[in-house]
N, C-alpha and C positions, 0 to 999 in steps of 0.2 A: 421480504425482510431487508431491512435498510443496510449496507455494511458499514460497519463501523472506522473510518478513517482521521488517522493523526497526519496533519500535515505540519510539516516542520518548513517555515517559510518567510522570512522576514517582510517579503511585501505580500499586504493584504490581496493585492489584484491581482497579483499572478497568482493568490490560493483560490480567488473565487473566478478563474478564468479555469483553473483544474478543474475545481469541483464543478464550474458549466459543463465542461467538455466532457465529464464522466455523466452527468445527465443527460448531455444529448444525444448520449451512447445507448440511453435507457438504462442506465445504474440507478439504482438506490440508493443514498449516500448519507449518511450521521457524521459530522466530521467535525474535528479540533483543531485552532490552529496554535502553534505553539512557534515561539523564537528563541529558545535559552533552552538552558539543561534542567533548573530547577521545575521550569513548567514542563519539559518534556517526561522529567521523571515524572513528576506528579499524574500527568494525565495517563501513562502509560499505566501506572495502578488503577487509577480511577476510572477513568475511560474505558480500556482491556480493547484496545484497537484489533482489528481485525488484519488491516494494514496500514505502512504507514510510508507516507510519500514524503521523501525530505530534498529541500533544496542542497547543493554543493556546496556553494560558496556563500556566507554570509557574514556582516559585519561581527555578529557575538557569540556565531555559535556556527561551528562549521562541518558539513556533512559528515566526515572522517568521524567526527567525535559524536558525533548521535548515532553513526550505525555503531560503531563500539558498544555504546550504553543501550541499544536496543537490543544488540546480538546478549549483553549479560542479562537484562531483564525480560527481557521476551523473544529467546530464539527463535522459535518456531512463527514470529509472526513474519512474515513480508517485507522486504524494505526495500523501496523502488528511489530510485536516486533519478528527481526530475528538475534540469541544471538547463541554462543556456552558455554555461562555458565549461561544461566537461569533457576533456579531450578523449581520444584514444588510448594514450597511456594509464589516464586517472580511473577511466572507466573499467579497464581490466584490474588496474591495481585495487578500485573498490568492489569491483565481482568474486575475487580472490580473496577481501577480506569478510565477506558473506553478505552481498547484495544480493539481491535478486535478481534487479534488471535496474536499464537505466534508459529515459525517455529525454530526449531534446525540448527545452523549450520551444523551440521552432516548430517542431511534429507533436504538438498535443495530441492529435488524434491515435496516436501509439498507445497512448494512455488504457483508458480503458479493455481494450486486448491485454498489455500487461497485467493491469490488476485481475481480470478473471483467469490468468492463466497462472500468474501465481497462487493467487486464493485456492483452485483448483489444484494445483502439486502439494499446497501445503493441505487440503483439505484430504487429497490420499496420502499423503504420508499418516496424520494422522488416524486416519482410517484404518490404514492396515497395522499402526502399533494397537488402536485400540482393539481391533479383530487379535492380534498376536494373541495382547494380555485377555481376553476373554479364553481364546483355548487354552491358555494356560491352564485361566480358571477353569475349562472345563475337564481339563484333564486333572487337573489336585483332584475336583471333585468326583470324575469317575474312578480314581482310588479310594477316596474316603468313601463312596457308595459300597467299593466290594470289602472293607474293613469294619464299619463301622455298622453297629448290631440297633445301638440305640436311638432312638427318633428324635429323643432331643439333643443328645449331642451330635446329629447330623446335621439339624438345624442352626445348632451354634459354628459349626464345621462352614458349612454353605455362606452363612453371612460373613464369617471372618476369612475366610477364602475369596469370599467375591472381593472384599476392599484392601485385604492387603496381596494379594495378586490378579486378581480383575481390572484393579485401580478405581473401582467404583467409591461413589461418595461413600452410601451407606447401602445396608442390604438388611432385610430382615424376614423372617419366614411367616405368615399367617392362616392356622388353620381353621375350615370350617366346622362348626357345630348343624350338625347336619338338623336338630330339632330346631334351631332357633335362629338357623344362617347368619346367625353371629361368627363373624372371624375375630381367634383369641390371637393375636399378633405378640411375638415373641421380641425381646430384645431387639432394636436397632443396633445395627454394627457400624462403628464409622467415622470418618473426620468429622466430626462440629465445631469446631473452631470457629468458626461463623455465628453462629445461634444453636439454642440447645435444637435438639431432635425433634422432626415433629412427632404429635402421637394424637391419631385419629381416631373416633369408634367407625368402624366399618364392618360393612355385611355385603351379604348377596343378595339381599331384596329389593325388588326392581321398584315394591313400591314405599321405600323409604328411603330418605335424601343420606342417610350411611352408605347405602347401597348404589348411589351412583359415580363413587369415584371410579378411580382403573383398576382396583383390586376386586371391585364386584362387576364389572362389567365383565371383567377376565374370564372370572369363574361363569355365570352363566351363558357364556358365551364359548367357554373351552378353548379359549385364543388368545393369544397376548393383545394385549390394550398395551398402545403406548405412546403419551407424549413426549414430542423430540423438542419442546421448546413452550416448559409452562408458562413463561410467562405472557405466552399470546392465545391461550389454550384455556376458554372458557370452563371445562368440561372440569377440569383439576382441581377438588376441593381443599379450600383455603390453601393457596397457590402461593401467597403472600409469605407463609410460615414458613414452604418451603424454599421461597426464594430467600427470605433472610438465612438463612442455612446453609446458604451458597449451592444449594439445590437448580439444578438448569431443565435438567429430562427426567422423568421417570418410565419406569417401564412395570409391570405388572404380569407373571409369566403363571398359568394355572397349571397346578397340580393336580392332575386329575388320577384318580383308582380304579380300576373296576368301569370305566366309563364316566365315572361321577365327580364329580368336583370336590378335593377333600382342601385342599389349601390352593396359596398363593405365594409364590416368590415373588417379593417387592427389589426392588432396584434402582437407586437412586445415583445420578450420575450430576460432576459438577459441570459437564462439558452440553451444549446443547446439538442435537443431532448426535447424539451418541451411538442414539439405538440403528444404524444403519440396519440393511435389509440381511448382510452378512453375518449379523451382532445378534440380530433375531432370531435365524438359523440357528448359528452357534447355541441359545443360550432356549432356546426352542427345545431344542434337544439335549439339554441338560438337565429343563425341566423333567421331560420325557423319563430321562434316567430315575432325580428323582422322586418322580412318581413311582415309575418301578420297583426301588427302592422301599419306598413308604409300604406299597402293594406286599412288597415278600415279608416287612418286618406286621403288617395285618395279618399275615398267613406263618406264623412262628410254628407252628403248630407239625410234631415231626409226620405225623401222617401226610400233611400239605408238602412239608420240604421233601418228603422221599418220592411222593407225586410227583418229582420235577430235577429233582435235584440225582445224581451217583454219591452215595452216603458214603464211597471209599477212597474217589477221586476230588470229591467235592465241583464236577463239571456239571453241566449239566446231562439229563437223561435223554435218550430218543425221545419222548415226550416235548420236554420244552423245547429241545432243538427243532423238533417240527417245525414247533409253536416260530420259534425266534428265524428259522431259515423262511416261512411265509411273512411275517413281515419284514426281512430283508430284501425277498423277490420284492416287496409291492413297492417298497424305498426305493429300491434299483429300477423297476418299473417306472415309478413316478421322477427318477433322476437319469432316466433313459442311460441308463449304463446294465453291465451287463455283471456278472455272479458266478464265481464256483463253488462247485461242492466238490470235496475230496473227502473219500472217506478211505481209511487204512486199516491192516490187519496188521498185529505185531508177530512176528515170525517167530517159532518155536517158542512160543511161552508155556505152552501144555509141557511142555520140556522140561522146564524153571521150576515149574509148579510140582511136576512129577519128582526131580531131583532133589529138589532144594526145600520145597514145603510149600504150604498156601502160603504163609505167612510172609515168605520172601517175594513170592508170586505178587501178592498184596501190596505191598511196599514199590516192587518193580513199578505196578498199575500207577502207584502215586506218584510215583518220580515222572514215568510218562505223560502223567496231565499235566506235573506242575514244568516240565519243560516246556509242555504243548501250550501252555498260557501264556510262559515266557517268550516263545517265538512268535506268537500269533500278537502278541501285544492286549488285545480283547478276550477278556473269557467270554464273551457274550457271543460269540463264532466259533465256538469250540466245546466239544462233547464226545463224552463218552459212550456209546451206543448199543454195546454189551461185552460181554466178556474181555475181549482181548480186541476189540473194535472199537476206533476214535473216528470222529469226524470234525471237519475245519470249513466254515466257510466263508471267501472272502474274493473282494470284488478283482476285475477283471481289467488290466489295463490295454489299452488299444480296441478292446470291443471283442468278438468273439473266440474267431478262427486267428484273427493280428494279435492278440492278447497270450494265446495259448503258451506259445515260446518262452513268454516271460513267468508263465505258470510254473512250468517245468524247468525254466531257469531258477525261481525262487526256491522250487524242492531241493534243487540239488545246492545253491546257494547257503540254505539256511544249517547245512548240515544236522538235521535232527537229529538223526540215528550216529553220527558221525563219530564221536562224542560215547565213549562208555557211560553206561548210568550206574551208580554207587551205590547200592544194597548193602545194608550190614558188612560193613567192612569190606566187599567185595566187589569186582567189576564186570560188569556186566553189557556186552558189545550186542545189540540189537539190530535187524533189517526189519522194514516191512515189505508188502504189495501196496498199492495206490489203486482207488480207480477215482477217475476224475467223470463228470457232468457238468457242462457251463450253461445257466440260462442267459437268455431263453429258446434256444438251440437245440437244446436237450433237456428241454421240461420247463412248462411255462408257469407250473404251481408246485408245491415244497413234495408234495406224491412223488409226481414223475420223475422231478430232478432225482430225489431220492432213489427210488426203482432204477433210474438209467445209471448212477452212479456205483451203486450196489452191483448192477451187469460188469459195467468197466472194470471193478475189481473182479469178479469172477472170473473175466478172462484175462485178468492178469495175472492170477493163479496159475491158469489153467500154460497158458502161456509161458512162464518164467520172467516177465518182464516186471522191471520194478514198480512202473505206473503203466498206466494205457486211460486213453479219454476215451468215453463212450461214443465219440463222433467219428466212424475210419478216416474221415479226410483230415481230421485236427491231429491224429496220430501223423498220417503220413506228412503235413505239413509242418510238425514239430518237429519231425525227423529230419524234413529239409532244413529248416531251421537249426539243427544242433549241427549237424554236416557242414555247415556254413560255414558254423560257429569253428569247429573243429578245422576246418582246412583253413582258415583265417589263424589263430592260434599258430598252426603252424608256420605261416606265412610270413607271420612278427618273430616268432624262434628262427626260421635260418633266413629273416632280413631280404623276404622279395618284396615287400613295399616299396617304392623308386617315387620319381616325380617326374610329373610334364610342368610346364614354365609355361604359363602367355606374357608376353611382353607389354610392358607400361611404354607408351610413346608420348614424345614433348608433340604437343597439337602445334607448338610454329616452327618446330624445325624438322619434325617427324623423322628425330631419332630416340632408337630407344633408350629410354633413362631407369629403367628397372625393370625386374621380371618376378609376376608371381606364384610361388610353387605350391602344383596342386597334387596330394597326393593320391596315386594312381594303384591297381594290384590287375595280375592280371590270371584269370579263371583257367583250370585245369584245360581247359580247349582254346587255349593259345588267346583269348577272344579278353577285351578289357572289361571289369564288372562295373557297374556303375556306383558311381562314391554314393548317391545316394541309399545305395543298394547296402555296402559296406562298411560307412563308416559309421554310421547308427549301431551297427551289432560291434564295434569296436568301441563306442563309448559305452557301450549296454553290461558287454563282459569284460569294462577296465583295462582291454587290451591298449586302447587310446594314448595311456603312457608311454611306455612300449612306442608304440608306433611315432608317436611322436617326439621322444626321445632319436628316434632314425633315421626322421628327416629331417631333422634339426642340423642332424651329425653329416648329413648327406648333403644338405643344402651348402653346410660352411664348408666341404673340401672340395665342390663344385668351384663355390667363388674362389678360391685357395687357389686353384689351378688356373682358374679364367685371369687372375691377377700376373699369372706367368706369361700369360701367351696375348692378354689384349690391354691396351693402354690405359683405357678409365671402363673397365669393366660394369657389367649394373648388379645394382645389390638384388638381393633375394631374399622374395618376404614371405613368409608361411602361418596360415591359419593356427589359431589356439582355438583348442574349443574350449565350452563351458567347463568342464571335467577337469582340466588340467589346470585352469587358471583359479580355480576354487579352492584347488590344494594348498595346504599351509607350505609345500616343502618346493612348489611352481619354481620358485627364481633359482634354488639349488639346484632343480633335475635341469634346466635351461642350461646354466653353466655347465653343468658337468656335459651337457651334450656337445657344448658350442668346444670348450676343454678351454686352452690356450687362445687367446685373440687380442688381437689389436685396438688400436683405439677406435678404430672403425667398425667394433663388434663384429668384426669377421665377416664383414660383409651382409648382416642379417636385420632383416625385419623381420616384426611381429604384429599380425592383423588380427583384434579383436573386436569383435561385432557388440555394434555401440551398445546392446541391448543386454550384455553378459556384465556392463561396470554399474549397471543399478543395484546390484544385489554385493552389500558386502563394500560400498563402495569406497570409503577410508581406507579399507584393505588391500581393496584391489589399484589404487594409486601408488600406496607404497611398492607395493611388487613392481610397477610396470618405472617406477623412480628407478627403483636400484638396479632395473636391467636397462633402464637409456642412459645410468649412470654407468656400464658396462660399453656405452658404444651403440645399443642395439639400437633402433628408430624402432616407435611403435604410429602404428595407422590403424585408425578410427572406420572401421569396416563397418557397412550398409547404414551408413550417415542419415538421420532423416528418418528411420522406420523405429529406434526406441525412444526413450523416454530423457534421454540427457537435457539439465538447462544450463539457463549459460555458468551460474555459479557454479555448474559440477565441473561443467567445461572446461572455465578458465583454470580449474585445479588441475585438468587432466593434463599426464606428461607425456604427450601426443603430436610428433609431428609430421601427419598427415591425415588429411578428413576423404572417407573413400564416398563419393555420392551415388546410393542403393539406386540399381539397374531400373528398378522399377520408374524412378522418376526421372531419367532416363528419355526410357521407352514412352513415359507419359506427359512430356514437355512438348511434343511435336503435336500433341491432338488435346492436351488442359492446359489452359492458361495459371491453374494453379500450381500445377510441377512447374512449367514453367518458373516459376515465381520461386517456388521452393527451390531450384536450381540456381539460382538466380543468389538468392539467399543466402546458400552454404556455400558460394564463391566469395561473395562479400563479407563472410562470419570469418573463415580462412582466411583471408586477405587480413581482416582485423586483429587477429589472434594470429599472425602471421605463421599460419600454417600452409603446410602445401595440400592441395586438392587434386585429385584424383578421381576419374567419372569412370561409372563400373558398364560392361555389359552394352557398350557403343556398337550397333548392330549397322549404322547406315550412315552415307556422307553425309545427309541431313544432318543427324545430328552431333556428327563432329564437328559441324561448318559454325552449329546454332551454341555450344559449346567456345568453341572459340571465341566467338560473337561475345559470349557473357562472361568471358574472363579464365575459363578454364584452361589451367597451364598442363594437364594432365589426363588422359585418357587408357581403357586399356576396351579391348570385345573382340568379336568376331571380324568385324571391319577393317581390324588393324591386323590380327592373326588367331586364329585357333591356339590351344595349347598343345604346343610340341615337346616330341620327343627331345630328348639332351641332343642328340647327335645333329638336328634339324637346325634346334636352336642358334646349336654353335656355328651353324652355317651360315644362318641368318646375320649373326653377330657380324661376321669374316667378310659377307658385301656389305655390311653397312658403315664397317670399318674402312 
């Protein structure tokens, strides 16, 4: 498929020297040339360019003023600024006002790399809004599945859900007539601004031409059918109607019952490739739902719902929880992840019942489900099992025996019981037992997990303990686990967190110009734990604030002091993790650590790993603004392994780029770290920032470093991370 490009270009031959050099690259190319604003507007509607390559400088119409008018008419497309007199300064100042990239007339060959690397950032950005607005829509609509009683206004529900929060063109529901595999297709939902709606007859029969679009191929097939681009898409009847309609993709998702094919969810989208492999998924299993859906309001019938259903809690029964915990194992199976079952007993409720009446007893039970659906998020993982017994099942993160911890972390997290439940004006403080079983560990089908889970609570009974997993080694490694947790806890209350420092050294005078602080704890047996070991359960259990609020405060009266005793002392820069910098309250809890400081922020840096500023990214500039407007210096940690371009770049208020060990270590033996090292020396230099090379293990590669420009180094080569007391030493001969 050809991409669509606008070149913005007053001379004809350097547009068709572009568009050569994008061919010789193996592009496909549809392209416009435009010289003015009038034709640039015009084409930008008409056209609908994919990207758009505009000269700098030109007699009538000058780059500045096209990316303006392309940024308000079509932000999301690409704008590559390709000039033979664009400086350094003009190039930053146009990345900053939202270019994307910017190519020399001189290096045409850049060309083509840039455009598919654009097209490619703009193609997932859009990707994952439209992934976003799809789970949206599938989450409205796994509410209106557990609300909504009626078939047809579920179907008006589904189509008006899918377009005004899925962002779909249109959507509509059609169901089959099982005698005469006619689909009666109900309302379209939708923008047509365009052209009215189309309205097809359609069926399921393979051998009538109604029957071969993607709503009946769906259905006899049990599979979504979907064209990601009718209009090169034979298959699509009368494709025409749909495109005037401003119609791009459709998709076709089957309803099935009972096994059977009872309808189809139609989905029309104005975007082409809408239906990514993600979008499938997602709306795959939406279908799934409602099909399900459709299935319970087939079966209205109270003898079917008490079949399946607790008629006091409205959860479901042992029965369908079987039902529903076997096809979770086989999801989980097929998505190579792993599953818990916990099922619980409520403690003295024969109690409640004996005291106070069934009736209160009764009421209790309800409050306990409908808290249990609140916490669980899904009723569809959640059951009542008899009497005074619930069950919950739900997936497992880190995999089995590595998951467990966060199992037992969530019980105690979620505070279920925590929380009195409100009975008839009265309050009401409950405990349970737990027993847990994780597959497939402990039961490879919905039987056994059930039986070994059922064990686990027996001897938690029997035991006193509030849960126990039916695996002993997942017990005893959960125990290490909270032990961990628990001496760590303590460890942030009375402030044994400290720091080791390795030194940043200048590669041509080989002194050191900064140090950075890593922090350290050290194990009840005098012996240091390892941060990998520690500081994952510090972000895990929110201690991470905490903690880093400490060395914050630790770091700036280090420098406080080093400013007494040595003449140009080096600042000290300390990790943020993800956790800390995501918080709305980040720049507040910083100052109040740092307290009082000088124009020099107290001496502090702050290292965030380029890979934590894609998410939230508008936000996360302001924050890191107003704390370098504070003095601090912030560095751009493990450079080269996320996702940042240069437009985010030039926005970032960052100065120092740190280049990840990795490419490093892989310069001396790839010609392509090489090159990538190479790279983010000259990007630095560009954007005049300082560069910093991580994890320099060998004189090799400080020598090969030098060579390529690097002002900055820090690894094992130069020093390990020491102690304060070593450091200061170090400081004292080097002074």
């Amino acid at each position: 498929m050809a991409i669509r490009l606008l070149l913005i270009e007053d001379n004809p031959l350097d547009a068709e020297l572009e568009v050569r050099e994008l061919r010789r690259a193996g592009l496909r190319v549809e392209h416009r040339r435009v010289e003015s604003e009038p034709d640039c507007r015009q084409e930008i509607g008409r056209f609908r360019p994919q990207v758009i390559v505009s000269d700098f400088a030109m007699p009538n119409y000058d780059g500045m003023s096209a990316l303006a008018l392309a940024r308000e008419l079509c932000p999301d497309v690409p704008f590559i600024f390709v000039s033979g007199t664009l400086g350094e300064d003009y190039a930053i100042r146009a990345l900053k006002n939202g270019a994307t990239d910017y190519v020399l007339k001189t290096n045409l060959v850049r060309l083509p790399p840039a455009i598919e690397r654009a097209l490619a950032d703009a193609d997932q950005r859009r990707r994952l809004e439209r992934l976003s607005r799809t789970q949206q829509f599938s989450s409205h609509m796994n509410w209106a599945l557990v609300r909504i009683r009626e078939r047809e206004e579920l179907f008006a529900a589904i189509s008006r859900i899918a377009v005004e929060v899925g962002g779909l063109r249109g959507a509509r529901v059609g169901m089959l007539d099982a005698a005469t595999r006619a689909i009666a297709w109900r309302p379209w939902h939708g923008n047509w601004d365009r052209g009215p709606a189309p309205t097809l007859q359609s069926s399921a029969r393979a051998d009538d031409e109604s029957g071969t679009g993607l709503a009946g191929r769906a259905l006899r097939s049990l599979s979504p059918v979907i064209s990601n681009d009718i209009a090169v898409d034979p298959a699509v009847r009368e494709r025409e109607r749909f495109a005037a309609a401003g119609v791009c993709a459709l998709g076709a998702f089957p309803l099935v019952v009972e096994g059977k094919p009872a309808g189809v969810l139609g989905l029309a989208a104005s975007e082409a490739g809408f239906f990514d492999a993600d979008q499938v998924n997602v709306l795959r299993e939406l279908a799934a739902n409602v099909s399900f859906a459709l299935e319970l309001m087939a079966k209205q019938a109270e003898l079917t719902y008490l079949a399946h259903y607790d008629p006091l809690t409205g959860l479901p029964n042992r029965t369908l929880f079987h039902e529903r915990l076997a096809e979770a194992i086989d999801a989980a199976r097929r998505a190579e992840q792993s599953l818990a079952l916990m099922i619980f007993d409520v403690e003295r409720f024969k109690s409640v019942n004996d005291a106070m009446g069934q009736h209160v007893g009764d009421a209790l039970l309800r409050a306990v489900g409908a808290r249990l659906q609140q916490v669980m998020g899904d009723p569809h993982r959640v059951a009542r099992i008899a009497g005074n017994t619930f069950a919950v099942v739900f997936r497992v993160p880190g995999g089995n025996a590595g998951g467990a911890a966060g199992i037992a972390r969530r019980i105690e997290s979620t505070g279920f019981f925590r929380e009195p439940f409100r009975v008839e004006d009265q309050e009401l403080r409950l405990a349970a037992k737990s027993g847990i079983a994780v597959c497939p560990d402990d039961g490879a089908d919905a039987g056994a997990l059930y039986r070994n889970a059922e064990a686990a609570l027996k001897r938690a009974k029997e035991t006193g303990e509030r849960y126990l997993f039916y695996a002993p080694q997942i017990n005893s490694r959960v125990a290490e686990q909270l032990q961990l947790e628990n001496r760590l806890r303590r460890a942030v209350e009375e402030r044994e967190l400290f720091l080791h420092y390795q030194p940043k050294y200048d590669l041509a005078s080989g002194t050191i110009v900064g140090v950075e602080g890593l922090m350290r704890w050290q194990g009840p047996d005098g012996k240091l734990v390892p941060p990998a070991q520690f500081i994952p359960v510090l972000e895990q259990t929110g201690l991470i604030f905490d903690a880093g609020q400490q060395v914050l405060a630790a770091a700036k009266e280090t420098y406080r002091a080093w400013r007494a005793r040595f003449r140009e002392p080096p600042r000290i820069a300390i990790n943020v993790s993800a956790l800390q910098l995501r918080r709305p309250s980040f720049v507040e809890e910083v100052r109040q650590a740092l307290g009082d400081i000088g124009a020099d922020g107290g001496g502090i840096d702050l290292e965030i790993t380029e890979s934590l500023l894609m998410s939230d990214v508008e936000a996360t500039i302001a924050k890191l603004a107003a704390l370098r407007d504070q003095g601090l210096c912030i560095a751009l940690d493990d450079f080269g392994t996320g996702y940042s371009s240069l437009a985010y770049l030039s926005k970032l208020p960052v100065d120092t780029l740190k280049i990840d060990r990795a490419f490093v270590h892989g310069m001396m033996k790839e010609p392509r770290d090489r090159s990538i090292v190479s790279a983010i020396i000259s990007l630095s230099r560009a954007l005049n920032l300082k560069v910093v090379a991580e994890g320099v293990e060998q004189e090799v590669e400080a020598a090969t470093l030098r060579e390529l420009g690097c002002t900055q180094a820090q690894g094992y080569f130069f020093s390990r991370p020491l102690a304060l007391e070593k450091l200061e030493e170090l400081l004292r001969s080097s002074a």
